[in-house]
Structure formats: C-alpha cells, structure tokens
N, C-alpha and C positions, 0 to 999 in steps of 0.2 A: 504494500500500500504506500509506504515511506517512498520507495522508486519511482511510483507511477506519480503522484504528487511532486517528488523532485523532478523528474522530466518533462511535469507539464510548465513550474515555475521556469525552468532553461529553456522552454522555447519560447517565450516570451518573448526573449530580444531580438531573435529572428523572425518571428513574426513580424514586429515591430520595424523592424530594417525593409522585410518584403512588402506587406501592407500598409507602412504607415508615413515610413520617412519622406515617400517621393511628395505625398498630402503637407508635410511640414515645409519640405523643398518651394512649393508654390508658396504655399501661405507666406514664409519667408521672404519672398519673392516679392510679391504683392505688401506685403510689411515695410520691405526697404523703401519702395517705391513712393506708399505714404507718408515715409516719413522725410521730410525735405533734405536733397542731396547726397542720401544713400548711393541712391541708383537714379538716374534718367531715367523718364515715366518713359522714353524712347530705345531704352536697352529692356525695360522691362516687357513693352508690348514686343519689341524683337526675341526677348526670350519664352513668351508664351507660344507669339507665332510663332516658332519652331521645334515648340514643344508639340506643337499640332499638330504641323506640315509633318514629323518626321515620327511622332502616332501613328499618324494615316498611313506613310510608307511601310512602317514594320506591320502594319495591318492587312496591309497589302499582301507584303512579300509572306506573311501566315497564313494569307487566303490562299495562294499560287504552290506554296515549298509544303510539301508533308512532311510534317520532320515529330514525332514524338516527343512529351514530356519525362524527365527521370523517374517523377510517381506512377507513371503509367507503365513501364518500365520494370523497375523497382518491386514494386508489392509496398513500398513507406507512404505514409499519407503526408501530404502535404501540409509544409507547417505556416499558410496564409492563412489569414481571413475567410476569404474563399475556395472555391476549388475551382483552379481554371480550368478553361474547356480550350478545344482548338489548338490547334499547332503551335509549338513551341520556339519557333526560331519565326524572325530573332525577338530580345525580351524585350517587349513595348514598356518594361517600368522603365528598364536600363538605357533605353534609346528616349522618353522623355526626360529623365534624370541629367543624361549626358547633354541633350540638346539644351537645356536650363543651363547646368552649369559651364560649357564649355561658352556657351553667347557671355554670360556675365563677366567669364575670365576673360576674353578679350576687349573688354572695356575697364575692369577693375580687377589684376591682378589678385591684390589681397581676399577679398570677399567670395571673389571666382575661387579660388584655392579652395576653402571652405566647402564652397559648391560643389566643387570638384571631389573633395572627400565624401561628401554626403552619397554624391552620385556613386562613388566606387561601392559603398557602404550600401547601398543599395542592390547594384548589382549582386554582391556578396549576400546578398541576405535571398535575391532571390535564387542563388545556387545554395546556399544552407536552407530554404526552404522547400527544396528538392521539388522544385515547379521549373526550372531553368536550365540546362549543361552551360557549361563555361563560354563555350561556342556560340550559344543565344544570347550571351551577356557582351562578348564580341562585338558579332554582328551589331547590337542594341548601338556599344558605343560608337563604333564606325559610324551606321545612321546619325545616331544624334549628333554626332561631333560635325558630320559633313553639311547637313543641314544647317547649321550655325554657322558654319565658317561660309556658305552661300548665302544665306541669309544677311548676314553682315556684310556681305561685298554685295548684293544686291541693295541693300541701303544706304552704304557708302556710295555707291555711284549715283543713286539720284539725289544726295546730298552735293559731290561734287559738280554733276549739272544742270541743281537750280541754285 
C-alpha cells in the first residue's frame, strides 16, 4: 500500500512537467506582456503566433506519419492528465513549448533562457510521461524552433519595409 501511495506522490512532477508546464509557459507569457516592458506586446503576439502556426504543422505531420505512442507500446499507463489519442510524432506540447521559447530568446536572451528550460522541461516530462519517444520531442523542437526563426524574419522584413 506504502509503494503504491509513494508512486503515485512521484508522479506528480511528471505529470506536472507533461500536463501543466506548457499552460504556465503561456500564462507567463501573457504575464510579461502585461506587465510594462517585460516583453513587447509584439514579441508576445509573435510568440503565440507561432505557437499556433507550428501546433497546426505537428498536427498535420500526426495526421499524415503513423508513428505509435510508448504507452501503447509498453503495456505502462501514461503519467498525463489525459490519455492521448492519435499518432505520436512529432510532440505538439514540445513543438508549442519550443516555438514560445525559442521566439522570446531571440528578442531577450535572458528570459528566452528560462523559456528555453521550461521548454526542454517539458519535452522531458513528456518522455517520462511515457506519451512521447525522444524522436517526437525532436521533431516537436525542430518544428517549433523553425517556425520562430520564420516567423521572426517574416516580421523583420515588413518592419524593414515600412
């Protein structure tokens, strides 16, 4: 009884990291934004949009790639929230995480950092949540990172000619 009670106390944190953190990474987000000169309300709608833009893509490539989950896999239940459905590559927490934190890091080094750990912290949680292989956490960040780094040169240049 003591085991089963200690192992549901230790999955707390992974849950937590899988389910909860990417919901703190926005609110965060939107937090700085509020508050005068954190963040440009202009870095922050460029970081939602490409939390979007690059949702939608790894939604995509899930609908097109058959690729399987580790709990399906496995016989271990998944230590989220919920139980996801549908194809597992690549991981849409890790690909909106990445696309958040990597836009902020190329306007504010410091706070992007942060972002940046939160995102990895994520990723990682949803590989110890046994919903993700390493390879879906990958892919996730490639997407989000590439999205951002387009994203940001697509705004850049309509900055530069107007």
């Amino acid at each position: 009884m003591n085991d089963i009670l200690l192992n549901e106390v230790a999955d707390w944190p992974v849950t937590f990291l899988a389910s909860f953190l990417i919901w703190i990474m926005v609110g965060s987000l939107l937090g700085l934004w509020a508050i005068k000169g954190r963040i440009k309300k202009e870095v922050a709608f460029q970081a939602l949009l490409a939390a979007l833009i690059a949702w939608g893509i790894s939604e995509f490539i899930k609908f097109i790639i058959p690729s399987v989950r580790p709990f399906q896999v496995n016989g271990y239940p998944p230590l989220t929230l919920t139980i996801p459905e549908g194809n597992g590559f690549p991981s849409s927490h890790a690909t909106a995480a990445f696309s958040i934190a990597v836009m902020i890091f190329l306007y504010n080094k410091k706070t992007g950092f942060i972002f940046l750990l939160s995102a990895l912290a994520v990723g990682l949680g949803r590989v110890l949540a046994n919903v993700h292989s390493v390879i879906d956490v990958i892919g996730g960040i490639i997407i989000g990172s590439s999205v951002s780094f387009f994203i940001k040169r697509f705004f850049s240049s309509i900055v530069k000619k107007g």
